[in-house]
C-alpha positions, 0 to 999 in steps of 0.5 A, a space after each residue: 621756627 614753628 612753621 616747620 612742626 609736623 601736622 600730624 601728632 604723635 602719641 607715645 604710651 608711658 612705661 618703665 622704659 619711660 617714666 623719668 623726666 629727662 626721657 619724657 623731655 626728651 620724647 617731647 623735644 623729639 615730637 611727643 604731643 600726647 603720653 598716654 596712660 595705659 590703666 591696664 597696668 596701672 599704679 596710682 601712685 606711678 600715674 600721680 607722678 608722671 602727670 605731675 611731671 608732665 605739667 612741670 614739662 608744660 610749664 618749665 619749658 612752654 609746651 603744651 603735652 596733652 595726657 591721655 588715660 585709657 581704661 582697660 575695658 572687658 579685657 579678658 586674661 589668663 593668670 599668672 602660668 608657670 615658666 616655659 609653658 608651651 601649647 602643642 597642636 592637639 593639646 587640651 588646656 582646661 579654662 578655670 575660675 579657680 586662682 591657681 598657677 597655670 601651665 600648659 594643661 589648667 589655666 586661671 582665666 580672668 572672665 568669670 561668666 566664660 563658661 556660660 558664654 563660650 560655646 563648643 565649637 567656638 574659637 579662643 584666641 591668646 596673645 593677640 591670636 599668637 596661639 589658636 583654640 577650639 572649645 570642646 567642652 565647657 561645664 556652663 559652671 567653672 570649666 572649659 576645656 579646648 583643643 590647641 590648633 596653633 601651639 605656642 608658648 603659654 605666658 602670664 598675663 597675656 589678652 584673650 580674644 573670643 572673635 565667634 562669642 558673645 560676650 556678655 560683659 559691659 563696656 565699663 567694668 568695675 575697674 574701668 568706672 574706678 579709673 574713670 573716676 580717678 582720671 576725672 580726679 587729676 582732669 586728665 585731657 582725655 579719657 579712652 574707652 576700650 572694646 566699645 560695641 555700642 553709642 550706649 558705651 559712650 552714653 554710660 561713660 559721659 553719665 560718670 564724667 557728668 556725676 564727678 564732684 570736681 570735674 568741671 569740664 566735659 573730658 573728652 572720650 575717645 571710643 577705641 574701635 576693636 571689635 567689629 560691633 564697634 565697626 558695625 555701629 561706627 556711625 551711632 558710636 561717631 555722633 556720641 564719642 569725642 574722638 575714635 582709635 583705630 586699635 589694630 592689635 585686637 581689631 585684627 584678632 577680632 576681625 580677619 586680619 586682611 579686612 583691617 587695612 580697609 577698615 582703617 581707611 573707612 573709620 578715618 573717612 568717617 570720623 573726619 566727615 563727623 569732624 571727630 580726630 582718628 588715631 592710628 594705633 597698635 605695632 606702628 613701629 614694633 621692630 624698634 621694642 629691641 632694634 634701633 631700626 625700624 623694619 621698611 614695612 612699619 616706615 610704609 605703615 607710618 607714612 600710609 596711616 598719615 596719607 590716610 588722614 590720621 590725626 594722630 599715630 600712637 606708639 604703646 610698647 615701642 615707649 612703654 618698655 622699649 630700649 630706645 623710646 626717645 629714637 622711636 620718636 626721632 624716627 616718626 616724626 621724620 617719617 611723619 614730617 617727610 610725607 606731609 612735606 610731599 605735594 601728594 600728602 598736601 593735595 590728598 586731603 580735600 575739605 569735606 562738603 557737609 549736606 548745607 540742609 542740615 541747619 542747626 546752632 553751630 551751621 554759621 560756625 561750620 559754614 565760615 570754617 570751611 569758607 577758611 579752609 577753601 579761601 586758605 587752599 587757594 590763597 596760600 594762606 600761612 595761618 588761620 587764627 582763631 580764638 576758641 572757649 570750648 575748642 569746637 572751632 579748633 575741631 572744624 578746622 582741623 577736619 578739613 585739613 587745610 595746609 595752613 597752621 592752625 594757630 588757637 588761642 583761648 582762656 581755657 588752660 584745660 582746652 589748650 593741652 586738650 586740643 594738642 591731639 588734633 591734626 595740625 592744631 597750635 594752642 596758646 593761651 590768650 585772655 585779654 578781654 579786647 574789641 574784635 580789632 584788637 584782637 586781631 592785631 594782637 592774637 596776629 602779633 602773637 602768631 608772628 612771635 611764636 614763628 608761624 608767620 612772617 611779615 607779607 603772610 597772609 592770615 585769616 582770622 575766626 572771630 565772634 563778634 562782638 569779641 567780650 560777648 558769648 557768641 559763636 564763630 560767626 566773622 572771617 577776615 583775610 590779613 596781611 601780616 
């Protein structure tokens, strides 16, 4: 029975630990609703092969998995470093252009215009803020030089933060406008932009998926929240972007980590207000990386990400390169089904009252989702039902949170694994060309045989009328099963 899935999703990253078809089909049975690609670390050929085999999942066995490719951004790194590096409080490691191996007094840093933007006194965050720095010198050319506050060991490859500088790399690098590209070529469901500190981010990106030859569709951008520009400007970042991540790792280095939690619950208030899906990511469940268990705080975090109003919370490396991706999954999705089963969780949510004076194209659609949500809330209404071309409806819907399923139906195969994503939201596939009436019996029939509903339920159904026209969502109905 479907009656029973869980409303919030669950997005699991690919990885070594992940990347077979039997583990990926196990994750799926165990509550995966969108993998995610990381193309920080990705190869071409690896990522051709785990999107084939994702579809076949989709196809074989009836699911829609959503993918996600998420673009590096202006992720700054140092080099390759020799083994058993170790930073002492008071050590100076010297930053440089130079390609060499490192260690734990010269280090290969990635970003070539460090010298110019850094200045003395500034800090420079490595591995997630794990080690601490202070710039005492840089030569504006090819060096810096930095005295070690909190020492560590010194690995290869690991992300560098610079919370006090103004960096003056773009949102897209060459890179990210390459994997743009070749996410666009295999019509991934939606593409995430890292670091974003301004709407122009988005602006920049939507104007490559515009100029794509084959990309027919509009994909989806999520704008990843990191920098605390990106909090600043949330508002103008909201009216561009398709969704919004909540990406803690470099936020909470970026930003003083005690201010995070907060910013947590402000971005998911606005993004729902803006009808736009929010993901809850970073270190959700990181104990379970190497232990079968995860810690009772990271069981808390979980749950209070769902309570918060999350669509979505992703797990990276607990997936990626974990000894148990598939128990990371199990795990969650009790977690997640355990809160939303709560009388807490389900009173939590109220539908969001939007200014009536604001009248555009889509007022008549907004107006007779929220008339569903409300007539739902207060009739015990099993399932809305709603037919979708573009999936706007199935977006609504989804922000007020309503405790019915959301049960969509559309001709559009490539907005069925899309809206996988969001909050509560069930897509079929649907393309009989009916009246109005039909319709409704059949996408009601169809409800029933999928398990959402059982006869005496009560339904509502979303409709344009006439059905075979273009129109929008303009008629609601209240039916018994």
């Amino acid at each position: 029975m479907n009656k029973f899935l869980k409303k919030t999703k669950i997005i699991a990253t690919l990885g070594p630990a992940s990347s077979s078809k039997e583990v990926m089909l196990d994750m799926v049975k165990a509550g995966v609703d969108v993998f995610r690609i990381n193309f920080s670390h990705a190869d071409y050929d690896l990522v051709r092969i785990n999107v084939n085999t994702i579809r076949e999942i989709n196809q074989e066995f009836g699911y829609t998995v959503s993918i996600l490719g998420d673009l590096q951004g202006p992720k700054l790194r140092v080099g390759v470093v020799k083994e058993g590096s170790y930073l002492n409080p008071g050590d100076i490691l010297t930053f440089t252009n130079e390609k060499i191996e490192g260690d734990s007094t010269k280090v290969y840093m990635t970003y070539q215009k460090f010298p110019q933007d850094v200045k003395v006194g500034e800090r420079i965050l490595i591995d997630d803020g794990k080690l601490v720095l202070e710039v005492i010198e840089t030569n504006e050319i090819d060096t810096v030089k930095a005295k070690t506050i909190q020492g560590g060991p010194l690995s290869s490859k690991k992300g560098v933060n610079l919370p006090n500088t103004n960096v003056s790399l773009p949102a897209l690098t060459e890179k990210d406008v390459e994997d743009a590209n070749f996410i666009l070529d295999l019509e991934l469901d939606w593409i995430a932009l890292s670091f974003v500190r301004h709407a122009q981010d988005i602006i920049d990106l939507k104007e490559i998926i515009k100029n794509h030859p084959t990309n027919k569709q509009k994909t989806p951008i999520i704008a990843k929240i990191e920098k605390p520009e990106g909090v600043k400007n949330i508002e103008q970042i909201l009216m561009e972007c398709d969704a919004i991540m909540v990406a803690r790792g470099d936020l909470g280095v970026e930003v003083p980590m005690e201010e995070v939690p907060a910013i947590q619950k402000t971005l998911v208030e606005k993004a729902r207000f803006h009808s736009k899906p929010v993901i809850i990511a970073t270190q959700m469940m990181e104990t379970m990386i190497n232990s079968l268990t995860p810690t009772r705080a990271e069981v808390n975090d979980v749950a209070n990400s769902v309570l918060d109003g999350a669509d979505a919370v992703m797990l990276s490396g607990e997936t990626s390169v974990g000894r148990y991706p598939v128990e990371v999954v199990e795990n969650m999705t009790k977690i997640v089904k355990n809160i939303e089963n709560t009388d807490f969780y389900q009173n939590k949510n109220a539908p969001i009252e939007k200014d009536i004076n604001c009248i555009d194209e889509r007022f008549l659609t907004n107006r007779i989702c929220l008339a569903a949500v409300r007539i739902a809330k207060s009739t015990n209404v099993e399932a809305i039902v709603t037919l979708t071309y573009s999936g706007y409806t199935a977006f609504q819907i989804s922000a007020h949170r309503p405790n019915s399923h959301i049960i969509v139906f559309s001709a559009n195969k490539r907005v069925i694994t899309m809206l996988n994503l969001l909050w509560g939201v069930r897509a079929y596939f649907y393309d009989m060309n009916k009246s109005t009436d039909e319709t409704i019996v059949q996408v009601n029939t169809l409800a029933h045989h999928y398990g959402f509903v059982e006869g005496g339920d009560y339904v509502i159904n979303l409709n344009a009328t006439p059905a075979n026209a273009d129109g929008k969502t303009n008629t609601l109905r209240l039916t018994t099963i």
